[in-house]
N, C-alpha and C positions, 0 to 999 in steps of 0.2 A: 576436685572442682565441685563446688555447689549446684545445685539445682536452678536454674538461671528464669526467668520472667520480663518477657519484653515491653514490659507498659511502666509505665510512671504511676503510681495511686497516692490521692491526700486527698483531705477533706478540703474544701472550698465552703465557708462558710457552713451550712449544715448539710451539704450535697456533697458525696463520695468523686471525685472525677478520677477519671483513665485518660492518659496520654499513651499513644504510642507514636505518635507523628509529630516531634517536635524536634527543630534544633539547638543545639549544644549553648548556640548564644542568642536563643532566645530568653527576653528577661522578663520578669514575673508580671515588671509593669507593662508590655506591649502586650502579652498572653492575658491581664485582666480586660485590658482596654478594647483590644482588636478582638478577639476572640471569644471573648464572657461581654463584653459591653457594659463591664461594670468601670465607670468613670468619675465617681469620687477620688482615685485616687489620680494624681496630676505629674505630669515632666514636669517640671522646673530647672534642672542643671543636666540630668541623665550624670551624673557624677555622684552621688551619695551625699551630695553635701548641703539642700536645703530640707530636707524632709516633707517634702510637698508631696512625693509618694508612700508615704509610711502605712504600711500594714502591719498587722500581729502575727507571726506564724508561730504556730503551739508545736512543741517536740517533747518525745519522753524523755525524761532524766530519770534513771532509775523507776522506781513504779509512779514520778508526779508530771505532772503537762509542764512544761514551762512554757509562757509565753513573751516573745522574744519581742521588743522593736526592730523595723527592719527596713530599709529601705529597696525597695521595689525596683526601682531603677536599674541598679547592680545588682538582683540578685535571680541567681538565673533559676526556670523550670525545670530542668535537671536535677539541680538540687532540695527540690520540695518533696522530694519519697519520703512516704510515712509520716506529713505533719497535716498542722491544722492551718491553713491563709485565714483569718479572718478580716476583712475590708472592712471599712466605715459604712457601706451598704449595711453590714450584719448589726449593727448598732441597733439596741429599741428598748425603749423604756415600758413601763407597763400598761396596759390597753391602748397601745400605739403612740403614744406620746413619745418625746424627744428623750433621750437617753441621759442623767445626772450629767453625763460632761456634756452634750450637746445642749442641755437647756442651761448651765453656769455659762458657758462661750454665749449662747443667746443675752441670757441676761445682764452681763458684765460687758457687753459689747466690746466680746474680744474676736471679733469678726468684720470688717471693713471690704476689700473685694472681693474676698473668700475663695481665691485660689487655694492659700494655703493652709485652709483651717481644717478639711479633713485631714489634712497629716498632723497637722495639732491636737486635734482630736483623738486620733491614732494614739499619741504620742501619750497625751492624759490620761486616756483610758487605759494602756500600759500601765502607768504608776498608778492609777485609780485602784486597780486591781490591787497591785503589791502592797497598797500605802493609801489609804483614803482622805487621809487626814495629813498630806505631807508638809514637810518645813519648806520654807522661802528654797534653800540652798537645794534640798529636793527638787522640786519643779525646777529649778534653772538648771540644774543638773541633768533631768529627767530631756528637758528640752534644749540642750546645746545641739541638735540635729537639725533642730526646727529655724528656719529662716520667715521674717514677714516684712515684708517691705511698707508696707503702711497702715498698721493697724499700731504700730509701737508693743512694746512685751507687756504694757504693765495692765491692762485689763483681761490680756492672755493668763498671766500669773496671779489676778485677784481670782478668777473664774477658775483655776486647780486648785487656789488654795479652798474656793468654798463650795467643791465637788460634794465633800461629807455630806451637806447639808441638802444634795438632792436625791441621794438614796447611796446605798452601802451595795459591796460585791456581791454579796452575801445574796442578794433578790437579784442580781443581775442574771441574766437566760445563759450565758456562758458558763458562769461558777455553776446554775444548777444543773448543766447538760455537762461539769467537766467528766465525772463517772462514767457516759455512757461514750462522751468523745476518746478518752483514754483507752476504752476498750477496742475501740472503731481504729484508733491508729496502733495498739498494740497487734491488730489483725493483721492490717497493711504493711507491717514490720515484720514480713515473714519468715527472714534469714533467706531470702532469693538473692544473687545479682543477678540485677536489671539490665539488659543491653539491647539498645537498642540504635536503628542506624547505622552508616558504613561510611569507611572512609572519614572525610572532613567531617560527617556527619554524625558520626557516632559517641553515643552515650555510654558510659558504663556507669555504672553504681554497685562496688563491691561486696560481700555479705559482710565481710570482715577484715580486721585488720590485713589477716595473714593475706586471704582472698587480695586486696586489695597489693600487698607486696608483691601478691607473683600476678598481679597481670598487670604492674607496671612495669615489673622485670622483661612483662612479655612484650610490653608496648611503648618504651623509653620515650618516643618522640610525642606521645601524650600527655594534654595539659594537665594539670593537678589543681584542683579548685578546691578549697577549706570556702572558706567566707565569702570570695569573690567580690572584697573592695579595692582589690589591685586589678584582678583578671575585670571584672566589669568594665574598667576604665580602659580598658585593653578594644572592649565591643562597642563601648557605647562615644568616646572618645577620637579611637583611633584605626577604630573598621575594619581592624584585625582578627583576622579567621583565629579560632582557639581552636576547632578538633582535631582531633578525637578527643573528649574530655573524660577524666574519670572524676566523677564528685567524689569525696572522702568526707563531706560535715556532717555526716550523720554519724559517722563512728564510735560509739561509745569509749572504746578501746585506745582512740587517741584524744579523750577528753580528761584523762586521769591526771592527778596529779599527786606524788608520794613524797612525803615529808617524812627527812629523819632529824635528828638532835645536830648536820653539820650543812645538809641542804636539801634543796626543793629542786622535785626534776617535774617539769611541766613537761606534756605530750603534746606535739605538734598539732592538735587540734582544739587544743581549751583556747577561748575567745577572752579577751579583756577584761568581758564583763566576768566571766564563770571564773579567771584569776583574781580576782580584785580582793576575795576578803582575805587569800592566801598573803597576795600581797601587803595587804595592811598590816597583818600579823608579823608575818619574816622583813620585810621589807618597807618597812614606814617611809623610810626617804625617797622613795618609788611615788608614793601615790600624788604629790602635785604633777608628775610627770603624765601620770595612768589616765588622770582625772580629764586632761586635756591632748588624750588622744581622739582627735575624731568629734563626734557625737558619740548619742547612747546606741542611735542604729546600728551605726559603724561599728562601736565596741562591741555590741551583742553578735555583730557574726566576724569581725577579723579575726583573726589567731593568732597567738603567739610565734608557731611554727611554720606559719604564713611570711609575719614579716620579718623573720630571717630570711627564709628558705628564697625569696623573690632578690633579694640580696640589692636591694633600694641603698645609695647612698644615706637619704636623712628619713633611712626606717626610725621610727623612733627609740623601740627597744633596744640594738643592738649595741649601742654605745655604754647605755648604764650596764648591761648584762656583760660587755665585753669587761669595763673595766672594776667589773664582780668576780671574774674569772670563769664565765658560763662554758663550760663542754657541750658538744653536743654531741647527739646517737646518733648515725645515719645509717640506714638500712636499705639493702637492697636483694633482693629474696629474702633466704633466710640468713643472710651474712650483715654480722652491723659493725661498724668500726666508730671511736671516738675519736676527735679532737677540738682542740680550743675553739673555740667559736672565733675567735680574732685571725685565728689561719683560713675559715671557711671563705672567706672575701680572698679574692684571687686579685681581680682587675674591675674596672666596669661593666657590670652586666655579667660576670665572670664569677663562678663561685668552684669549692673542690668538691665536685659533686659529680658522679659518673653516672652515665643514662643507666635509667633504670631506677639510681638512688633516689631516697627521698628523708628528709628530717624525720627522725621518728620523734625524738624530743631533747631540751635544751633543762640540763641540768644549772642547776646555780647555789652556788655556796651561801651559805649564809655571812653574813658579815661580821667578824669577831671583834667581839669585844676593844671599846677602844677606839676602834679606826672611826675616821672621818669621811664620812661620803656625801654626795648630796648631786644631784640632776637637774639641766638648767635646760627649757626649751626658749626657742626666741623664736615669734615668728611675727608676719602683721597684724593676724587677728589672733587674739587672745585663745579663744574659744575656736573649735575646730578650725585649726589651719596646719599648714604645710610646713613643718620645719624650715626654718631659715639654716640655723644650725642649733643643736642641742649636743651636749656637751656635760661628760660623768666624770666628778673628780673624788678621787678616793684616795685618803695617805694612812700611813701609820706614821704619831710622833712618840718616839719615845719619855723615858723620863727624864732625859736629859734636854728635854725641847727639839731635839733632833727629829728630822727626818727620817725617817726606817726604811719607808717605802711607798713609792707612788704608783698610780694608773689613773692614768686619764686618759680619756677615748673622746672622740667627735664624729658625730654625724654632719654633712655638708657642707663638711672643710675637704677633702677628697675624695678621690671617685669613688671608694668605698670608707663603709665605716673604719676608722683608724686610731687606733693608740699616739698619743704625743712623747715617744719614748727618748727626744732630746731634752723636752721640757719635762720628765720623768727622771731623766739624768741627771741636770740640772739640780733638782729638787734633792735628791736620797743626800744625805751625810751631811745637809744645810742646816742651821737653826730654822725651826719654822714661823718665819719672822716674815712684816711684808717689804723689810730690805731686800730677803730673799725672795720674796716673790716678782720685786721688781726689777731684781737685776737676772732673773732668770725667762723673763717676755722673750726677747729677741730669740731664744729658741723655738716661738712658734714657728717660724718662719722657716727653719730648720726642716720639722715635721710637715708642714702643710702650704701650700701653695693654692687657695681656693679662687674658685672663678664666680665670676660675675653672670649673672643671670636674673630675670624679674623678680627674686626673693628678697637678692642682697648682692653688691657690690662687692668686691675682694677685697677691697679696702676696709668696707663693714666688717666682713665675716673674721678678719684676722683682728682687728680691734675690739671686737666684743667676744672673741674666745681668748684674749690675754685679761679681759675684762671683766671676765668670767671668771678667772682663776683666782683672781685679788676679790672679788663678791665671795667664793668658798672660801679663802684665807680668813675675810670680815667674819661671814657668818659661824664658820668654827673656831673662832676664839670668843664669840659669845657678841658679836656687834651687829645684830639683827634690823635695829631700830634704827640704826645710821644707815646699813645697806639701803634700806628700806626708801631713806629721805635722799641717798643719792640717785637707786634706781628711777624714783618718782621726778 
């Protein structure tokens, strides 16, 4: 067992703080507000979804700081050991003046009742930092988090695009204090687990992986937080007690990711954003998927091994990864056992997972040569919303035009993510034809039975997942531009 430490420590702007008195589902943004009285940052939804509370938190990756967007909202005090919160408080340009993104937002009157322009601001300053000089698709990118109800985006977006032109990272008081913060949190990172609290109350914070396997082994009925944009909506939503919690985001050990020449096994704690260029690389047909998970807050702290492991019907991920053929690790002390990811899903809310377990991480083939794949989300709002249903179709055709082999998986067509293995039946020893695809629909119905709820009707959800299937039939025989004028 490691040498243990009962306080929480991170830097808060350029002031060191000590927690030892806090609970498990207290969130970053009531600890700013109630407790520090720093109130630039704002509620808005307490859900992660308009970025009215966006802060920076800096963490090490290997010897460099990265500085994360993050919604405040959901993300809890327990999990800030060893980083850096910087608030829009910390913001300042030089001899007191407004800071290159706060004077572009002044300037460009991308500001009207200005609830939600500190998390704008947030949010710019994030990409200001990576990218000073960013493209249109950038900034809309950078701000899929960010909601404004009447200021409209496009003086928000003239004002990131003409950030360069109020001064560079380069003189910013962050980049020049990164040296001496990196040092200050490489301290605070001192291979201790943290515990603090009892009962419902209690915190843990692991030193390590292993650390972290045997005292969940030892404490099975404990929640497990990576990113905390599921468990947040857990506290902030539905007033549901989480402890005993044990954080796990800081783990180095489950940030990895190891690629060979046949696939990519991600660790249950690399986040969307820290997957993204893996995935561009291995996985091109992933990223319209990737792109419109969430926001960038959201992607910068959820996890891969997250939205498995919560075992959500319309997780986004598990559908393309199922019908990739994704394994998974699971671990529980020092014992780990594999299998499919498509077997992990039991029931509703039901997963094969024994107290104690937990996803160590989710292997994924790479996709051979040939086949056809591609991943469709539907939901109301283009940009961070909730699955309606999304839906992964992947065949092999041989050279005979034949079908070889199908998988196709859906999320929020039933109570767990699922394979269409009628309409997979169907499909193998066909010409791939869309004769064949349309005399093989009626086996949705076969596979899935969806229910009606304020996303989408059953009636919808079974229409546009046979609908879906003839849109990959179009788009893999090369009919882009038709898909394109019938979607529209």
């Amino acid at each position: 067992m490691p040498e243990t430490s009962n306080a929480i420590r991170f830097l808060l702007n350029g002031e060191e703080v000590t927690v030892t008195d806090v609970r498990p589902e207290t969130t970053l943004l009531d600890w700013l507000r109630l407790e520090r009285r720093l109130r630039g940052s704002k509620e808005g939804c307490a859900e992660g979804d308009c970025g009215a509370c966006t802060v920076l938190v800096g963490r090490l990756s290997g010897d460099e700081i990265i500085y994360d967007s993050v919604t405040a909202c959901i993300r809890f005090v327990g999990s800030l050991h060893g980083t850096h919160v910087v608030t829009v408080e910390h913001l300042r340009g030089e001899n007191g003046t407004l800071h290159p993104v706060q004077q572009a937002m002044v300037d460009h009157h991308g500001s009207q009742c200005g609830f939600c322009t500190p998390g704008f601001v947030m949010s710019l300053y994030g990409l200001w930092m990576r990218d000073p000089r960013p493209s249109r698709s950038a900034v809309e990118k950078a701000l899929q988090g960010n909601l404004c109800r009447c200021t409209g985006y496009a003086p928000i977006i003239r004002a990131a695009e003409a950030m360069a032109s109020y001064g560079l990272p380069e003189a910013d008081p962050l980049w020049a204090e990164r040296i001496a913060v990196k040092d200050r949190i490489k301290a605070l990172n001192d291979g201790r687990r943290v515990e603090l609290g009892a009962d419902a109350g209690r915190i843990i914070i692991p030193a390590s992986l292993d650390d972290f396997a045997a005292v969940y082994a030892e404490n099975p009925g404990a929640t497990i937080v990576a990113g905390s944009t599921d468990v947040g909506l857990w506290v902030t939503k539905f007033m549901r007690p989480i402890g005993p919690v044990i954080f796990i985001g800081h783990l180095e050990e489950l940030k990895r990711i190891a690629e060979n020449h046949s696939e990519v096994r991600f660790y249950a704690g690399v986040s969307y954003s820290e997957a993204l260029p893996v995935i561009g690389t291995s996985f091109p047909e992933l990223l319209p998927l990737w792109n419109r998970i969430a926001g960038e807050q959201v992607r910068n702290m959820g996890t891969i091994g997250g939205n498995i492991a919560n075992g959500s019907p319309i997780g986004d991920t598990p559908p393309a990864l199922i019908a990739l053929g994704a394994k998974l690790t699971l671990r529980k002390g020092e014992h780990r056992r594999e299998l499919k990811l498509e077997d992990y899903f039991l029931a509703y809310g039901k997963q094969d997972r024994e107290p104690g377990e937990f996803v160590e991480s989710v292997t994924v083939p790479l996709l051979p040569a040939g086949e056809k794949f591609a991943v469709y989300k539907l939901s109301k709002r283009r940009e961070e919303d909730i699955s309606a249903l999304c839906g992964a179709f992947r065949v092999f055709v041989n050279d005979a035009g034949v079908v070889g082999m199908a998988r196709i998986a859906f999320g929020g067509m039933a109570a767990t993510p699922k394979r269409a293995k009628a309409v997979e039946a169907a499909l193998v020893g066909q010409p791939w034809t869309m004769a064949t695809v349309e005399a093989v629909l009626p086996a949705f119905a076969e596979d899935y039975q969806p229910i009606s709820d304020m996303r989408a009707s059953k009636e919808y959800r079974l229409l546009a997942a046979q609908n879906l299937l003839k849109r990959f039939f179009l788009e893999s025989e090369g009919e882009t531009a038709r898909v394109k004028r019938e979607v529209a």
